[in-house]
C-alpha positions, 0 to 999 in steps of 0.5 A: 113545590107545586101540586105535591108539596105536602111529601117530604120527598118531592120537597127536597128534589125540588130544593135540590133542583133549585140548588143545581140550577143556581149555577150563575147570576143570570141563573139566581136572578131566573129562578128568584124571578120566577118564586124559587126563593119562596118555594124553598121556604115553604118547603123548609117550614113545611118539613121543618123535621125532615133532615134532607129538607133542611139540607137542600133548602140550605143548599139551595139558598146558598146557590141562590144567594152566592155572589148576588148580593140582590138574591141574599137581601130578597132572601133575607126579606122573605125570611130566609135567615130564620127559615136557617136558623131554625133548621140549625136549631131544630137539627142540632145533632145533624153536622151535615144539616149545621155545615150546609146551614152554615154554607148558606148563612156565608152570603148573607155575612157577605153583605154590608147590610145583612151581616149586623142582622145575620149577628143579630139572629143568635146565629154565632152561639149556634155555630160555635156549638156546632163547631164544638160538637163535631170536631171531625165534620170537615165541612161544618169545621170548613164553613162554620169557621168561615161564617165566623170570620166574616161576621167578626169582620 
């Protein structure tokens, strides 16, 4: 984010920043505003092999996105579902990395108009896998279930 976005390090603070702050819609709609969404993504492509960026760019979209259906469509918009879906797929073997994914695909399936779409991106195989692998993540069993019910809605 900004002059030092090139350290893994830097990037996941600011993620995580962003995720904190995300806290209300006057919050979201501030942050989306002022470039938060696209700063995550970049931050997301940019260390797309760095475990705790994918965490906190997950976490943060999820804040972001959470009951506002405006920031989960820009979201979606500026490519958000896939920057998820990649991090899921790049991280297989994280639960913690496929929970917070799921986490932040949960207000995109929330949304009439990016539900087909979040079915579309191949996501289901890719959180039934996860499910099945690690029976004991609570959170991934937790969100990976419920994105599942809501895209089967």
């Amino acid at each position: 984010m900004g002059v030092r976005g090139s350290t893994a390090g830097v990037q996941e603070k600011g993620c995580s920043a962003i995720q904190s702050l995300a806290f209300n819609g006057e919050s979201q709609t501030a942050i989306a505003a002022q470039g938060g969404v696209q700063a995550v993504l970049r931050a997301m492509g940019a260390h797309a092999a760095v475990a705790v960026v994918q965490i906190a760019g997950s976490g943060a979209l999820r804040n972001l996105a959470a009951d506002n259906p405006e920031n989960a469509v820009a979201i979606h918009a500026k490519g958000g579902l896939e920057a998820v879906v990649r991090g899921m797929e790049a991280h297989g073997s994280s639960a913690e990395v496929q929970a917070k994914a799921c986490e932040a695909l949960l207000p995109l399936a929330s949304s009439e108009a990016l539900r087909e779409k979040v079915w579309d991106s191949g996501v289901v195989a890719l959180v039934q896998k996860a499910v099945g692998a690690f029976p004991g993540g609570e959170d991934l069993q937790k969100h990976g279930k419920a994105l599942l019910k809501k895209l089967s809605a």
